[in-house]
C-alpha positions in Angstrom: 0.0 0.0 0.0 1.4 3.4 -0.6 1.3 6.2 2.1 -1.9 6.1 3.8 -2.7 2.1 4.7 -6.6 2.8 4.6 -6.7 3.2 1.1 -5.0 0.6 -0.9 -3.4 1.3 -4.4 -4.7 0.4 -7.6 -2.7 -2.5 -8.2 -3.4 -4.0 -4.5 -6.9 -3.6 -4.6 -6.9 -5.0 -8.5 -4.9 -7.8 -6.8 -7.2 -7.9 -3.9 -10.2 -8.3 -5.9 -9.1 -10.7 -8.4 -7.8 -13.0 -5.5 -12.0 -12.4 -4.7 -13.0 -13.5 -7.7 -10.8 -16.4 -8.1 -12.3 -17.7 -4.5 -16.0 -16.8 -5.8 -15.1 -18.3 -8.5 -13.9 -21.2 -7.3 -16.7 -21.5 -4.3 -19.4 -21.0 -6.6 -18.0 -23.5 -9.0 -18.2 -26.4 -6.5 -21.9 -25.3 -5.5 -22.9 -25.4 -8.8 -21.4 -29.0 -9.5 -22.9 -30.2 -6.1 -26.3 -28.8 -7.1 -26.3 -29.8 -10.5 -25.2 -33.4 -9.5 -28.2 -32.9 -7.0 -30.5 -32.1 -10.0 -29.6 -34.7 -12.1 -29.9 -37.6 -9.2 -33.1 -36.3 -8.9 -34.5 -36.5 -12.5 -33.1 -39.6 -12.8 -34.8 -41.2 -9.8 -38.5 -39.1 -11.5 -37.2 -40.9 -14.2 -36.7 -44.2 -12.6 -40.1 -43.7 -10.9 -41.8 -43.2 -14.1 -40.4 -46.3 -16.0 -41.8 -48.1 -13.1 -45.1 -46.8 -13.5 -45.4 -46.7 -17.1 -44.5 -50.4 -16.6 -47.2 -50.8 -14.8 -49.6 -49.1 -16.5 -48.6 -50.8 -19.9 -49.0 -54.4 -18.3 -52.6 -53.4 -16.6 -53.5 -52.2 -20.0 -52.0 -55.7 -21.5 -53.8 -57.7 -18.6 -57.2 -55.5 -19.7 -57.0 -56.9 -23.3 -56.2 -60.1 -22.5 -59.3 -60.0 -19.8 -61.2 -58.6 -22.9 -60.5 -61.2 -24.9 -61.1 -64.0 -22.7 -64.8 -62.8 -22.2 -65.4 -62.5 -26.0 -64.6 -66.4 -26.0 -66.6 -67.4 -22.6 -69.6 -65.5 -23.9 -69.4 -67.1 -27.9 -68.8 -70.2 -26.0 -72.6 -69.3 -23.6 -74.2 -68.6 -26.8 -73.6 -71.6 -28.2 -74.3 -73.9 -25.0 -77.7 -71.9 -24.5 -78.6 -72.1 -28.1 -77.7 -76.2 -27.7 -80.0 -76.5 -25.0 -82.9 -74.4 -26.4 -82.5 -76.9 -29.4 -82.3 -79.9 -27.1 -85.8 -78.4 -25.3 -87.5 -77.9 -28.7 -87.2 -81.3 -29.7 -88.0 -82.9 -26.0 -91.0 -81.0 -26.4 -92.0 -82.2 -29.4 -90.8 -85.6 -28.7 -93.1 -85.4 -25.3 -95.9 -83.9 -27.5 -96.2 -87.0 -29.8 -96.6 -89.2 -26.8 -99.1 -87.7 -24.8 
């Protein structure tokens, strides 16, 4: 410092204030990495999470048309049986109405 040491020269308080910098610099450097690495755990575990439920999702829908399906064939298979055994009544009927 030259003559009066409560005022700093130029070059000192240049030297002073890029040594600042250098430390903000530096400080807010890590922060940012630390946060950024913070952010990215966390959209990855959204991510994660998501996968998971889309999983889910997609195999209930899978496990709905499957379900769908399997209805379609119960009830053709119904309407079959009960038309059978309407045919089977007609002719008993029929067969019983001959006799009597």
């Amino acid at each position: 410092m030259r003559g009066n040491e409560l005022h700093p020269s130029a070059d000192s308080a240049r030297s002073i204030l890029n040594s600042w910098r250098i430390k903000h610099f530096t400080i807010c450097s890590a922060l940012s990495r630390g946060k950024i690495r913070e952010v990215k755990d966390g959209i990855q575990r959204i991510e994660a999470r998501l996968d998971r439920q889309g999983g889910v999702i997609n195999g209930g829908t899978f496990q709905v048309a499957r379900l769908i399906e399997w209805s379609e064939r119960v009830d053709s298979m119904m309407a079959q049986r009960d038309g059978r055994i309407e045919e089977l009544f007609r002719r008993i009927e029929k067969l019983e109405g001959k006799w009597e």
